[in-house]
mmCIF file as gemmi writes it, N, C-alpha and C atoms, coordinates in Angstrom:
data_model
loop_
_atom_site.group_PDB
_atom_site.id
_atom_site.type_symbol
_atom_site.label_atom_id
_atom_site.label_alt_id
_atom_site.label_comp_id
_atom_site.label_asym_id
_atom_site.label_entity_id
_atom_site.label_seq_id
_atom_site.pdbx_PDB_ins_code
_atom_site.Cartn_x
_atom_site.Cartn_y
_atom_site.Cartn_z
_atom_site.occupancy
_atom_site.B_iso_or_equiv
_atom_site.pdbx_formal_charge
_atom_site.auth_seq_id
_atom_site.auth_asym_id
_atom_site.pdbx_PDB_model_num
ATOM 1 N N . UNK Axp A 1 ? -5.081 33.562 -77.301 1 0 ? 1 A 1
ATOM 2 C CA . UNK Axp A 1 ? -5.346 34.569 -76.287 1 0 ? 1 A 1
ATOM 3 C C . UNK Axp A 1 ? -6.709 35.177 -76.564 1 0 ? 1 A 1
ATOM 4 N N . UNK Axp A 2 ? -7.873 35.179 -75.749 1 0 ? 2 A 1
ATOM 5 C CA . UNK Axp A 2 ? -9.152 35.654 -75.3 1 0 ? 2 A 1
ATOM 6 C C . UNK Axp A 2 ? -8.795 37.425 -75.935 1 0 ? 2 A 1
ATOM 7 N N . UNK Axp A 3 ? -10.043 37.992 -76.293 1 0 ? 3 A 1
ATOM 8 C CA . UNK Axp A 3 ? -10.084 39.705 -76.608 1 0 ? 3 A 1
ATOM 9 C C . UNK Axp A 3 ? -9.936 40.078 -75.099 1 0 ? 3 A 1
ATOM 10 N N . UNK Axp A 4 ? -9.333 40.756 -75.11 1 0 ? 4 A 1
ATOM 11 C CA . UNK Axp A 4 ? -8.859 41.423 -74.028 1 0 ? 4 A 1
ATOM 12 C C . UNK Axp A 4 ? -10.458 42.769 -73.414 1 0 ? 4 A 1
ATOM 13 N N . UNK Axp A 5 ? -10.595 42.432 -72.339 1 0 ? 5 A 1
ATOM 14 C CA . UNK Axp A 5 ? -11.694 43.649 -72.251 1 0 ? 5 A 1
ATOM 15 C C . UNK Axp A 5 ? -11.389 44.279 -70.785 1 0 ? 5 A 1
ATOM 16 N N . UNK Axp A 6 ? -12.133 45.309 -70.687 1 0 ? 6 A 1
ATOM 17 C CA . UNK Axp A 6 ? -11.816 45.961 -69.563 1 0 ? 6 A 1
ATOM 18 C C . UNK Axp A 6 ? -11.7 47.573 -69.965 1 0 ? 6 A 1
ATOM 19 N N . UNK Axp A 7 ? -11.51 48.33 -68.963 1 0 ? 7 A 1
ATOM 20 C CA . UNK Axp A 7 ? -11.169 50.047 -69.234 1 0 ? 7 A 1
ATOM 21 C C . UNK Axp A 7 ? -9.828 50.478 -69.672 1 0 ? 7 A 1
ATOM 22 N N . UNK Axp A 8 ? -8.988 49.492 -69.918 1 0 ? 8 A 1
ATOM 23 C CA . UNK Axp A 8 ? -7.576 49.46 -70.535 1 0 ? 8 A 1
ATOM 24 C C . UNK Axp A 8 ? -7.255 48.864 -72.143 1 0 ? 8 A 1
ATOM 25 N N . UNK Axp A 9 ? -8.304 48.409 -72.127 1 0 ? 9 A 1
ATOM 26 C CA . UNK Axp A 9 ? -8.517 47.214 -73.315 1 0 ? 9 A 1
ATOM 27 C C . UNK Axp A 9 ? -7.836 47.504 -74.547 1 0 ? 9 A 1
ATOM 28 N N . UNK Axp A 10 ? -7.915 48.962 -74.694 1 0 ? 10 A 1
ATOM 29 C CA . UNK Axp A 10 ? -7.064 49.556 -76.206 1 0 ? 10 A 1
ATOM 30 C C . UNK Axp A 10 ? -6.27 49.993 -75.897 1 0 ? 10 A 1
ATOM 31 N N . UNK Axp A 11 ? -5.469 49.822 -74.971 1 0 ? 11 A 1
ATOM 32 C CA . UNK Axp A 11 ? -3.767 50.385 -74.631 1 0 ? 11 A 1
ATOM 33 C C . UNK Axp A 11 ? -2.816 48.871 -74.638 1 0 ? 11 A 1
ATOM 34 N N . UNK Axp A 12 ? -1.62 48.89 -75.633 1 0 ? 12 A 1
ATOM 35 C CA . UNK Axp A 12 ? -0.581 48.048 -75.195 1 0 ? 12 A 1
ATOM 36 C C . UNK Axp A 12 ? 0.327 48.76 -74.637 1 0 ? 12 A 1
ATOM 37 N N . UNK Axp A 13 ? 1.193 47.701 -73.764 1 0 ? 13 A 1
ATOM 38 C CA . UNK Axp A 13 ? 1.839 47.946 -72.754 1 0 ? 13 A 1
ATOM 39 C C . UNK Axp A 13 ? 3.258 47.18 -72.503 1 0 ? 13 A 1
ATOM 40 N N . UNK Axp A 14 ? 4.401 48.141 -73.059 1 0 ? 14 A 1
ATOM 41 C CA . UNK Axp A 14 ? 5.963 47.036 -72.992 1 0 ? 14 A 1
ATOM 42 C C . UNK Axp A 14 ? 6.04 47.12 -72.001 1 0 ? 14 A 1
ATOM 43 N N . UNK Axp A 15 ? 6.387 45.674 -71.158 1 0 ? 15 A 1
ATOM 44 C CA . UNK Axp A 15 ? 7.181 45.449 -69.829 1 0 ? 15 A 1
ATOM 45 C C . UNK Axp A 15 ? 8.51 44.937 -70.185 1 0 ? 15 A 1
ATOM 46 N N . UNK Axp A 16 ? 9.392 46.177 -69.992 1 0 ? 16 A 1
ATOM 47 C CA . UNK Axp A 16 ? 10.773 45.844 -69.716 1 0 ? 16 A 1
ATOM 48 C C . UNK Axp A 16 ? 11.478 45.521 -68.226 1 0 ? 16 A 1
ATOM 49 N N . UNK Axp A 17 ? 10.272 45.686 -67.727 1 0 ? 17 A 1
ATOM 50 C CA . UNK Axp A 17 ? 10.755 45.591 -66.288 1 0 ? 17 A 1
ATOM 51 C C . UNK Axp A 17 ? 11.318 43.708 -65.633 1 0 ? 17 A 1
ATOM 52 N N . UNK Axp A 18 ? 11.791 44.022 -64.205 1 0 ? 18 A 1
ATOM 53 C CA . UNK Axp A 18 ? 12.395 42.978 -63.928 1 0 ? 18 A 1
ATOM 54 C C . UNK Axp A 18 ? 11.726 43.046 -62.335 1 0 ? 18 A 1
ATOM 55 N N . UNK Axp A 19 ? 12.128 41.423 -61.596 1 0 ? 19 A 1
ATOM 56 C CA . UNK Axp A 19 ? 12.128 41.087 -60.126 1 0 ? 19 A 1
ATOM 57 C C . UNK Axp A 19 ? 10.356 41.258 -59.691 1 0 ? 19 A 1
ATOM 58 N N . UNK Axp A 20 ? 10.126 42.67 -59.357 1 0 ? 20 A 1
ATOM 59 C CA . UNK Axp A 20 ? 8.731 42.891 -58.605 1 0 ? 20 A 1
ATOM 60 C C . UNK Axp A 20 ? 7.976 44.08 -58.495 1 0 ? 20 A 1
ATOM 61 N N . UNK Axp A 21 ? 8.781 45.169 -58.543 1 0 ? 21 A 1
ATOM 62 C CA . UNK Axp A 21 ? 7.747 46.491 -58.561 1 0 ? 21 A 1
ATOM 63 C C . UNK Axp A 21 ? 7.368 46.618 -60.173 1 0 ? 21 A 1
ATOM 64 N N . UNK Axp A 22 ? 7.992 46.953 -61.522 1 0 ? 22 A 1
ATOM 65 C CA . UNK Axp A 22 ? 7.582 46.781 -62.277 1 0 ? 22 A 1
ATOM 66 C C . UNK Axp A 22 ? 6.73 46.108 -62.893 1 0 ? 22 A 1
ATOM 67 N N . UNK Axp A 23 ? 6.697 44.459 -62.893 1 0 ? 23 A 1
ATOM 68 C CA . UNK Axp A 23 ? 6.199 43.159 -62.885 1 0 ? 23 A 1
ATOM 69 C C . UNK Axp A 23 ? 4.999 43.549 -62.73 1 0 ? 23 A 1
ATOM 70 N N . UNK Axp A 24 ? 4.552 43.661 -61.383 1 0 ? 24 A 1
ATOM 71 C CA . UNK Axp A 24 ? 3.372 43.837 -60.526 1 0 ? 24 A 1
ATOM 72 C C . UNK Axp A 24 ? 2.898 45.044 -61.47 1 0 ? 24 A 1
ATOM 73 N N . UNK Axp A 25 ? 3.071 46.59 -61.542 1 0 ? 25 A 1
ATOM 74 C CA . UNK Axp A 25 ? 2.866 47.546 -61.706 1 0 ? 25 A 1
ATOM 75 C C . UNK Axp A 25 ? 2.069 46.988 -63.272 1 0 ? 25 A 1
ATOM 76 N N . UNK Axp A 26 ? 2.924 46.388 -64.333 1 0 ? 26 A 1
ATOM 77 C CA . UNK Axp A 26 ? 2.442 45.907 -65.612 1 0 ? 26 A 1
ATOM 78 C C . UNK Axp A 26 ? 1.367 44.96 -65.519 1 0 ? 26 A 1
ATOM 79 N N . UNK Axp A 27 ? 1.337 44.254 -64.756 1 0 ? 27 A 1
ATOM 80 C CA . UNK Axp A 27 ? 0.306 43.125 -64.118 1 0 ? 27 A 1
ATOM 81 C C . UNK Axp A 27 ? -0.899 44.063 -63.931 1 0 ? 27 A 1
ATOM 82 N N . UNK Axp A 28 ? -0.761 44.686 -62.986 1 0 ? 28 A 1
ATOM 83 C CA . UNK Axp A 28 ? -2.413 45.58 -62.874 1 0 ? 28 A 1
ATOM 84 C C . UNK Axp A 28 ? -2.858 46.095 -64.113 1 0 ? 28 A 1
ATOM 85 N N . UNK Axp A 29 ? -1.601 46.332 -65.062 1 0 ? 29 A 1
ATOM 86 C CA . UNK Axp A 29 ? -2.585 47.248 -65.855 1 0 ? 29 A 1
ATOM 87 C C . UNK Axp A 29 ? -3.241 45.958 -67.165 1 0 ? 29 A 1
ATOM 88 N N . UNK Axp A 30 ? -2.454 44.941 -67.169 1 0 ? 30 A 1
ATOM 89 C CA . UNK Axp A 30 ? -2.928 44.062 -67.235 1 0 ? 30 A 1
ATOM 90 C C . UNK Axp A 30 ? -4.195 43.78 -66.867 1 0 ? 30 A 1
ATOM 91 N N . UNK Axp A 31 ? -4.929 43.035 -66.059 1 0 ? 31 A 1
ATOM 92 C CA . UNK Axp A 31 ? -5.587 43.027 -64.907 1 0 ? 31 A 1
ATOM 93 C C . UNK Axp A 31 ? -6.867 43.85 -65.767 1 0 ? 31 A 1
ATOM 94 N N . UNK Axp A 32 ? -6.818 45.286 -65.826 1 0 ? 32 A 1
ATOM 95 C CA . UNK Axp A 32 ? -7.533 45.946 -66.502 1 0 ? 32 A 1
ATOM 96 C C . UNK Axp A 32 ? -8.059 45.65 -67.718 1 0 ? 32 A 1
ATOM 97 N N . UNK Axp A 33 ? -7.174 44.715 -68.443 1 0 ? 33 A 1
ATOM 98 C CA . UNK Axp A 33 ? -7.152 44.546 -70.106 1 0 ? 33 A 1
ATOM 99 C C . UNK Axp A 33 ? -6.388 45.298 -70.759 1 0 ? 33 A 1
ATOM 100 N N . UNK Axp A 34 ? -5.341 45.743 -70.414 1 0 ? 34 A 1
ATOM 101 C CA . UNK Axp A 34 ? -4.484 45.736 -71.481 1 0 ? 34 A 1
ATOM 102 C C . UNK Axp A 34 ? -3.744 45.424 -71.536 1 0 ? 34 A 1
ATOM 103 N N . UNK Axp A 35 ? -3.164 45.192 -73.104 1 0 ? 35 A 1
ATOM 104 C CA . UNK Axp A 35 ? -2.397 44.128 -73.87 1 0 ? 35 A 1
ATOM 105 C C . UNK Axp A 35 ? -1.112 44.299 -73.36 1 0 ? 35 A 1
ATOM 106 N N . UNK Axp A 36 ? -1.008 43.55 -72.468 1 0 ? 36 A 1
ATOM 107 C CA . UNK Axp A 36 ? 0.857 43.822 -71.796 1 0 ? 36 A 1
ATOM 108 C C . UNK Axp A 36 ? 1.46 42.439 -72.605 1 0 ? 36 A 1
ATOM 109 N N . UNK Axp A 37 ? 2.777 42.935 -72.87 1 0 ? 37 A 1
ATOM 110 C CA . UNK Axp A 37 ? 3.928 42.218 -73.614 1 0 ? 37 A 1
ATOM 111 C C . UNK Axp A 37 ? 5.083 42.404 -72.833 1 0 ? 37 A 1
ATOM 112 N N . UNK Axp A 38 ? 5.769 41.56 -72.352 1 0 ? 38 A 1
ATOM 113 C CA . UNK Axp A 38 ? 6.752 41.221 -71.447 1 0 ? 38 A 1
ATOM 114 C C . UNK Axp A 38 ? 8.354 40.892 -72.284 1 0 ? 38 A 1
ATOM 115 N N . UNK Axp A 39 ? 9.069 41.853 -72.202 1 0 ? 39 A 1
ATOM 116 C CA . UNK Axp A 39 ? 10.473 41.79 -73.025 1 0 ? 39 A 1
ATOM 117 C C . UNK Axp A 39 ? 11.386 41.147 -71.938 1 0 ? 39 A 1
ATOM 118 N N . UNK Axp A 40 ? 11.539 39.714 -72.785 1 0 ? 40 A 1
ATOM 119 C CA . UNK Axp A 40 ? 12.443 39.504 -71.795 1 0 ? 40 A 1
ATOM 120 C C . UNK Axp A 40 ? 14.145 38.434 -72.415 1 0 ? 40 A 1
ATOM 121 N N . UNK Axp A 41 ? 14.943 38.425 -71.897 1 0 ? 41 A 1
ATOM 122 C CA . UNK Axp A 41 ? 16.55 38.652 -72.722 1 0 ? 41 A 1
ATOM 123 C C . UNK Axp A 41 ? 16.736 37.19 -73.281 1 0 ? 41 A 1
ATOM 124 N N . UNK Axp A 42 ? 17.441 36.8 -73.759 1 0 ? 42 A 1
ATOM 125 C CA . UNK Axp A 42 ? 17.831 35.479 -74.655 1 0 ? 42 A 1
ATOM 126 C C . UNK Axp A 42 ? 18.071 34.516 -73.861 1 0 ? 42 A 1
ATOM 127 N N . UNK Axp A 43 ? 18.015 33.108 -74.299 1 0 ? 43 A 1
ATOM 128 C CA . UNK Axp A 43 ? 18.835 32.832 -73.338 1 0 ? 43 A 1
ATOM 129 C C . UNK Axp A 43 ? 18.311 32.107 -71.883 1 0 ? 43 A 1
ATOM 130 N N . UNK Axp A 44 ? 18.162 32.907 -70.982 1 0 ? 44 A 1
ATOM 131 C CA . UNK Axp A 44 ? 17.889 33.12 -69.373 1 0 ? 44 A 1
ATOM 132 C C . UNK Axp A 44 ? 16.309 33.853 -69.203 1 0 ? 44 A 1
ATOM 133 N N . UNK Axp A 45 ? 15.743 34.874 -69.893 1 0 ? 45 A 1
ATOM 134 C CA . UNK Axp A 45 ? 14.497 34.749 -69.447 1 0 ? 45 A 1
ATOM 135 C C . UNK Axp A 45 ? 14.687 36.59 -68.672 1 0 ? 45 A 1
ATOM 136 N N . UNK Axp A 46 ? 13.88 36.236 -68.036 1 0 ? 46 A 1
ATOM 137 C CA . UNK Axp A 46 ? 13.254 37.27 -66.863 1 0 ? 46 A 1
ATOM 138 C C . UNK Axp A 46 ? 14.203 35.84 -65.225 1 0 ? 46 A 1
ATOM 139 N N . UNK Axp A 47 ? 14.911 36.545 -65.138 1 0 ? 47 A 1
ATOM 140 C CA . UNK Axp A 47 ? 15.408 35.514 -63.952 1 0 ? 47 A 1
ATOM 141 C C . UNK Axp A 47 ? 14.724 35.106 -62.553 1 0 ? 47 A 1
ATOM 142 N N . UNK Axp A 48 ? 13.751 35.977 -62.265 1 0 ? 48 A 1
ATOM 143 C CA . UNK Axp A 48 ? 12.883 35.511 -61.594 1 0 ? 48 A 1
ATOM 144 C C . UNK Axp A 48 ? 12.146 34.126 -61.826 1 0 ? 48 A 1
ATOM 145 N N . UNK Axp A 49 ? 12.134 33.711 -63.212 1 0 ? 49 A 1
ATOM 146 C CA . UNK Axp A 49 ? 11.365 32.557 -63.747 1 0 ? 49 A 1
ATOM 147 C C . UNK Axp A 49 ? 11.657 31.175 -63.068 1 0 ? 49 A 1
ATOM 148 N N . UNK Axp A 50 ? 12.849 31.207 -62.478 1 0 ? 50 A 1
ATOM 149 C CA . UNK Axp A 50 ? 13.305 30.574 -61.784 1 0 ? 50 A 1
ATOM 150 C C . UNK Axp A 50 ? 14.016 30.255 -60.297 1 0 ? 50 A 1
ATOM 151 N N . UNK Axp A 51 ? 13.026 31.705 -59.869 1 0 ? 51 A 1
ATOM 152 C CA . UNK Axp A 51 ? 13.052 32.256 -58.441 1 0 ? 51 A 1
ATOM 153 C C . UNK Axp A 51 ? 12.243 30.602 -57.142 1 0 ? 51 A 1
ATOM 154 N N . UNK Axp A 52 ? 13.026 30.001 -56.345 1 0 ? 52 A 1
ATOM 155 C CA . UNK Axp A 52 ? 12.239 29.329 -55.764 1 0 ? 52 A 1
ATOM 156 C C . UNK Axp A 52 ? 12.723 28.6 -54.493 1 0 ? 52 A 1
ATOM 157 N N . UNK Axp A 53 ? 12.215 27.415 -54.11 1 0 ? 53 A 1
ATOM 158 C CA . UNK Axp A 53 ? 10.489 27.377 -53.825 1 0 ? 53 A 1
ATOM 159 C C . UNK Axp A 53 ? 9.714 28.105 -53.719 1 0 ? 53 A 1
ATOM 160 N N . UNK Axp A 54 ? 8.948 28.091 -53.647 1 0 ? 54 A 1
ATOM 161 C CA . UNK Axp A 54 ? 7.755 27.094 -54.267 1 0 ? 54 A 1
ATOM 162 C C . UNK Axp A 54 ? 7.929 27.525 -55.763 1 0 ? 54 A 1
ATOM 163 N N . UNK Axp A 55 ? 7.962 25.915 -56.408 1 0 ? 55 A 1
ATOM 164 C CA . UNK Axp A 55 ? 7.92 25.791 -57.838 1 0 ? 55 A 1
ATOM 165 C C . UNK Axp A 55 ? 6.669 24.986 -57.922 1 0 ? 55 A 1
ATOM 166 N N . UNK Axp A 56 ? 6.25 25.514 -59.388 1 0 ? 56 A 1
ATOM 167 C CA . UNK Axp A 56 ? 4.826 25.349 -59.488 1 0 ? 56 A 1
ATOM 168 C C . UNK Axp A 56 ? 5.368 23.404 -60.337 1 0 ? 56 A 1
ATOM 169 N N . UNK Axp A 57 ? 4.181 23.186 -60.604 1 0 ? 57 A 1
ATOM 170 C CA . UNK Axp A 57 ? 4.099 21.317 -61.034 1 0 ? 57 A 1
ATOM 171 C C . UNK Axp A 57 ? 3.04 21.546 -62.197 1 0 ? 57 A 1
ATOM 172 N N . UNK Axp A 58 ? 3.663 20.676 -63.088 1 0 ? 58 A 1
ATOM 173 C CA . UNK Axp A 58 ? 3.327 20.327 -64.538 1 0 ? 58 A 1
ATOM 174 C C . UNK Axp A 58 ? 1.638 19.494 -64.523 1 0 ? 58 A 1
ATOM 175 N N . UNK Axp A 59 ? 1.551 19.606 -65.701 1 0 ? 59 A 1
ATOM 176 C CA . UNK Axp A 59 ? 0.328 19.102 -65.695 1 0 ? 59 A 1
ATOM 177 C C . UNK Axp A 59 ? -0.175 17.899 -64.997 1 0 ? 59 A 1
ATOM 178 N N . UNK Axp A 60 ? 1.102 17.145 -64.941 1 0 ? 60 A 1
ATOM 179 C CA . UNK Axp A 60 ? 1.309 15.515 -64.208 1 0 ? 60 A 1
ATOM 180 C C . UNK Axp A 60 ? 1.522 15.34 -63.112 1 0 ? 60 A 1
ATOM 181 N N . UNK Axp A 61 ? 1.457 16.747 -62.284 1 0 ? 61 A 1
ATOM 182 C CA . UNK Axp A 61 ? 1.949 16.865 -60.882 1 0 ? 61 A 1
ATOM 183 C C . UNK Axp A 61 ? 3.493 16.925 -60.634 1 0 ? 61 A 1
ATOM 184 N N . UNK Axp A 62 ? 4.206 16.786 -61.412 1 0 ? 62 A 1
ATOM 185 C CA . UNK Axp A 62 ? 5.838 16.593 -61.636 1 0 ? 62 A 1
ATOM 186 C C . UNK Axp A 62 ? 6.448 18.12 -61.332 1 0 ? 62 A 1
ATOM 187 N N . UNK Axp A 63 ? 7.491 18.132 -60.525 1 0 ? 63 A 1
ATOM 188 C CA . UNK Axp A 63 ? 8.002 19.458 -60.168 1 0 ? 63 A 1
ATOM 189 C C . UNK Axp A 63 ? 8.412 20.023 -61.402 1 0 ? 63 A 1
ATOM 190 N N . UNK Axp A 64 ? 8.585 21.298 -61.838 1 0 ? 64 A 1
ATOM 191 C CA . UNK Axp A 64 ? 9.314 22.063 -62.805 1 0 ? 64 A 1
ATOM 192 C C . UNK Axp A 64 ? 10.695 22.782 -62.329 1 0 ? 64 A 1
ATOM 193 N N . UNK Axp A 65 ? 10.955 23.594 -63.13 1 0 ? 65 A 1
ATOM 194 C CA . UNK Axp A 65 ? 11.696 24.424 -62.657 1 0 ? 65 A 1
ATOM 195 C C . UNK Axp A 65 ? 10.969 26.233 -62.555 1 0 ? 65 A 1
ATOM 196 N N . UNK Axp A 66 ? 9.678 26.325 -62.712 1 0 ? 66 A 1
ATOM 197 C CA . UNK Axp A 66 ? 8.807 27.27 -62.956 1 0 ? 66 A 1
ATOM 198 C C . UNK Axp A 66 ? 8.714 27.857 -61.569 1 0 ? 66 A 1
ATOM 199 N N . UNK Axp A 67 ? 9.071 29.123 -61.129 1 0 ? 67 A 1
ATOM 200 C CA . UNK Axp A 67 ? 8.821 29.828 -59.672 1 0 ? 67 A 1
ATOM 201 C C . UNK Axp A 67 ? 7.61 30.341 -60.036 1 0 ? 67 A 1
ATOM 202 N N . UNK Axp A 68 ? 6.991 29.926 -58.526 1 0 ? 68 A 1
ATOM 203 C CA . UNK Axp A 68 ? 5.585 30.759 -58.174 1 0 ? 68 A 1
ATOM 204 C C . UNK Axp A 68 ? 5.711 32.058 -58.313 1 0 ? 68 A 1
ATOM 205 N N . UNK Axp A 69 ? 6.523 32.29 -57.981 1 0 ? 69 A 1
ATOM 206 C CA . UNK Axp A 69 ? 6.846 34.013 -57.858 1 0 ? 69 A 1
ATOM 207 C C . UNK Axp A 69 ? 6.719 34.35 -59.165 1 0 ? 69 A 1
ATOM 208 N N . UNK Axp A 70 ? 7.829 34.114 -60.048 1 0 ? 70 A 1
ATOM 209 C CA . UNK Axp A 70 ? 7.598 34.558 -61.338 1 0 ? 70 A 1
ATOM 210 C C . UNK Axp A 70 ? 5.865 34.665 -61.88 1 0 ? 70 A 1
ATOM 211 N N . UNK Axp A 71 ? 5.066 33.751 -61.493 1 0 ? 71 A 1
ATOM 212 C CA . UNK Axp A 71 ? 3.656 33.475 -62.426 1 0 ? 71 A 1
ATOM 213 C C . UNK Axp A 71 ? 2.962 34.352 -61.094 1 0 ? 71 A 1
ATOM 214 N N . UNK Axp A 72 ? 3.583 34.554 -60.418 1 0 ? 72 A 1
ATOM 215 C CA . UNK Axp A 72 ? 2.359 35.675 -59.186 1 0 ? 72 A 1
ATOM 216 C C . UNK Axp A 72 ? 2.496 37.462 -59.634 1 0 ? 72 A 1
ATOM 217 N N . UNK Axp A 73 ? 4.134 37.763 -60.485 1 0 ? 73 A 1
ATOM 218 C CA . UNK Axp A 73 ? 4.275 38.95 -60.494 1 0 ? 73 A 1
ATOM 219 C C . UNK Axp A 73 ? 3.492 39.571 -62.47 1 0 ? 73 A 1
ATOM 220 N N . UNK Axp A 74 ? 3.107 38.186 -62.621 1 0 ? 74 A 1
ATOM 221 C CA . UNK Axp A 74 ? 3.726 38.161 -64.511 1 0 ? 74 A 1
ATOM 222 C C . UNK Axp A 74 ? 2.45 37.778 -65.711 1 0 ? 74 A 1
ATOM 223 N N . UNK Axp A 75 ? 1.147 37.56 -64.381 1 0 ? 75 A 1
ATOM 224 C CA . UNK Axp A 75 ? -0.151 36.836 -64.995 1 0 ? 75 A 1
ATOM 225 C C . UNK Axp A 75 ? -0.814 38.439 -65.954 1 0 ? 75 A 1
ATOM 226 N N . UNK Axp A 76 ? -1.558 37.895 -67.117 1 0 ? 76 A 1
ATOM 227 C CA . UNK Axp A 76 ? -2.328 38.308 -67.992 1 0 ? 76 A 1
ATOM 228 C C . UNK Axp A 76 ? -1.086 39.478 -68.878 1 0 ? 76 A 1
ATOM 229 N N . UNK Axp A 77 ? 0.092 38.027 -69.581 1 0 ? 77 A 1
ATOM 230 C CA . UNK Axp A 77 ? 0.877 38.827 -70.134 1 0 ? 77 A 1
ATOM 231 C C . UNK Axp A 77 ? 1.364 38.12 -71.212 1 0 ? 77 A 1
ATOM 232 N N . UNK Axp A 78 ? 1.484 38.626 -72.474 1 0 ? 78 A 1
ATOM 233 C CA . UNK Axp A 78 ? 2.258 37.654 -72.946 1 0 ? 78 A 1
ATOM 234 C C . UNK Axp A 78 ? 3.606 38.222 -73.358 1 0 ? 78 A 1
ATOM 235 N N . UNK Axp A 79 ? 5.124 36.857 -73.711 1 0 ? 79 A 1
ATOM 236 C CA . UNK Axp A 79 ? 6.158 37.186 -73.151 1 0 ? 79 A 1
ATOM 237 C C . UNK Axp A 79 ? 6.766 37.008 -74.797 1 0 ? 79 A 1
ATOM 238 N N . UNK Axp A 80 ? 7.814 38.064 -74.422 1 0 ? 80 A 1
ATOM 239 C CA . UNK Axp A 80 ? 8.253 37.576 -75.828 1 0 ? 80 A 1
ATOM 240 C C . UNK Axp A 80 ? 9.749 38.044 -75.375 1 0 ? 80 A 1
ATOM 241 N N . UNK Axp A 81 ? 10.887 37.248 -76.29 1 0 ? 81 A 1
ATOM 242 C CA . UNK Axp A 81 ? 12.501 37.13 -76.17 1 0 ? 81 A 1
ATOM 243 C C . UNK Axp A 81 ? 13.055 37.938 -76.865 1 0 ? 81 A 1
ATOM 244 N N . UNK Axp A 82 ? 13.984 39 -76.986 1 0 ? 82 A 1
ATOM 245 C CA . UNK Axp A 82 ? 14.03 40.563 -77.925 1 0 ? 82 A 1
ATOM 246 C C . UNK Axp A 82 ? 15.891 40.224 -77.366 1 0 ? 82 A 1
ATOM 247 N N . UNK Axp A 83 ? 16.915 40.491 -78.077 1 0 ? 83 A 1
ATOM 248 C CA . UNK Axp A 83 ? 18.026 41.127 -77.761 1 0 ? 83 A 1
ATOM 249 C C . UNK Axp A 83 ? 18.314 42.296 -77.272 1 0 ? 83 A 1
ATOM 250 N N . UNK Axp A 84 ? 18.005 42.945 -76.663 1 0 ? 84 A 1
ATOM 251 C CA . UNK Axp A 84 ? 17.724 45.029 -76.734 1 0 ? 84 A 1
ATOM 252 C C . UNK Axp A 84 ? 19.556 45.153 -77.09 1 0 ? 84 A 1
ATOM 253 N N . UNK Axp A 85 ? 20.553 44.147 -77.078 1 0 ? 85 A 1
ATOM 254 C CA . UNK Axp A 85 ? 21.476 44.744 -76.927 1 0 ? 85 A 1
ATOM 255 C C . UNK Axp A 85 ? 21.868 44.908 -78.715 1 0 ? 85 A 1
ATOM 256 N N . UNK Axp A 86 ? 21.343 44.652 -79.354 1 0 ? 86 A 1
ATOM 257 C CA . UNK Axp A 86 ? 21.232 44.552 -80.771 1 0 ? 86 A 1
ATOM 258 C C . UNK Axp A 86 ? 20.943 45.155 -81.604 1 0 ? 86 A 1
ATOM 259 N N . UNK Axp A 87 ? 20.993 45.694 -82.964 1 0 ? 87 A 1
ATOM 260 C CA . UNK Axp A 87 ? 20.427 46.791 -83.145 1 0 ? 87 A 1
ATOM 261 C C . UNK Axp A 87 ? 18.605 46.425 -83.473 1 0 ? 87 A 1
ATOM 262 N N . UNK Axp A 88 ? 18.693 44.596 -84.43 1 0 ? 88 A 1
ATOM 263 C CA . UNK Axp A 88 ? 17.457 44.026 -84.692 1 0 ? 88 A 1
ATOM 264 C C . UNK Axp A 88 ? 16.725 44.057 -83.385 1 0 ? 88 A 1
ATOM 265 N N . UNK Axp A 89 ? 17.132 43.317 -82.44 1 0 ? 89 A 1
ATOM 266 C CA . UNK Axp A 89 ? 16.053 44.006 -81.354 1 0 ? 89 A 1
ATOM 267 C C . UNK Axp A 89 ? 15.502 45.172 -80.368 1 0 ? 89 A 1
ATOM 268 N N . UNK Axp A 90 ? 16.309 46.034 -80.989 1 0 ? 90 A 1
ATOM 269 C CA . UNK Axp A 90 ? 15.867 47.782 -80.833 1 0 ? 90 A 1
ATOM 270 C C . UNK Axp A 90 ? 14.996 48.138 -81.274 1 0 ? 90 A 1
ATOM 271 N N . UNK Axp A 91 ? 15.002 47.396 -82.751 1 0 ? 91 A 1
ATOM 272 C CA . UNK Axp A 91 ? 13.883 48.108 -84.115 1 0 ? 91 A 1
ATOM 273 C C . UNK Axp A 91 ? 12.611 46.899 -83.517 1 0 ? 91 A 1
ATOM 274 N N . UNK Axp A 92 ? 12.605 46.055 -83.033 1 0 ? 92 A 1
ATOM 275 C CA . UNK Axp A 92 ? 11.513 45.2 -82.587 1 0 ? 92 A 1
ATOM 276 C C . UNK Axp A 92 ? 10.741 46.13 -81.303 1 0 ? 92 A 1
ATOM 277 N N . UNK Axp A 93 ? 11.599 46.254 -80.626 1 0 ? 93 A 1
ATOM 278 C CA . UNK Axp A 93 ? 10.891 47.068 -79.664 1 0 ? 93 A 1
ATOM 279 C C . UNK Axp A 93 ? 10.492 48.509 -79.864 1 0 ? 93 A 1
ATOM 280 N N . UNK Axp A 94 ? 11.136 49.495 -80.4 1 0 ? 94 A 1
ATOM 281 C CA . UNK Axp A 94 ? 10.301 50.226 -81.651 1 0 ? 94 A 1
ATOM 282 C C . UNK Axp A 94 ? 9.355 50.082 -81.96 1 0 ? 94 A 1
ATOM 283 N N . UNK Axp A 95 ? 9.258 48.814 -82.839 1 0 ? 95 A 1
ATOM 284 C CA . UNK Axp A 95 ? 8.183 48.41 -83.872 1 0 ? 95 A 1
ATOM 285 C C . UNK Axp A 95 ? 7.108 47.945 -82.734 1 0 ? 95 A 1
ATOM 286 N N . UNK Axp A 96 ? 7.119 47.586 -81.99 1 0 ? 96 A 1
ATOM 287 C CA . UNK Axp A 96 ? 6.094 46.862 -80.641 1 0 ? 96 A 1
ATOM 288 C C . UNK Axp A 96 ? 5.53 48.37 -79.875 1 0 ? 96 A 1
């Protein structure tokens, strides 16, 4: 991942959010440069990830199972998999 620059650049940013107003909302501030981190559940993901048609195509042109939607609400983020229902992934998100 590139240094992040912009007027946001030294703020991180948990996205616990889901679907589209959140998403988006973390995305802009994104957008800005800052370091957004995307919490998302075991398992299944952010379920939008698999919101579709239109599904996006692999490097080979080959369909995925990847929704456009998901990569339209979710760009300049990186994602990471946390239990929140746990106590270890409480103290992760804490610690984040």
């Amino acid at each position: 991942m590139k240094t992040p620059t912009g007027p946001l650049s030294h703020i991180k940013v948990l996205d616990l959010s889901r679907v589209l107003a959140g998403p988006w909302a973390s995305q802009l501030l994104g957008d800005l440069g800052a370091d957004v981190v995307k919490i998302e559940r075991p398992e299944i993901g952010d379920e939008t990830r698999h919101w579709g048609p239109p599904y996006l195509a692999d490097g080979d042109g080959l369909p995925t199972s990847d929704a456009a939607y998901f990569f339209c609400c979710n760009r300049n983020k990186r994602s990471l998999t946390v239990d929140i229902t746990k106590a270890e992934g409480q103290a992760i998100v804490r610690q984040l």
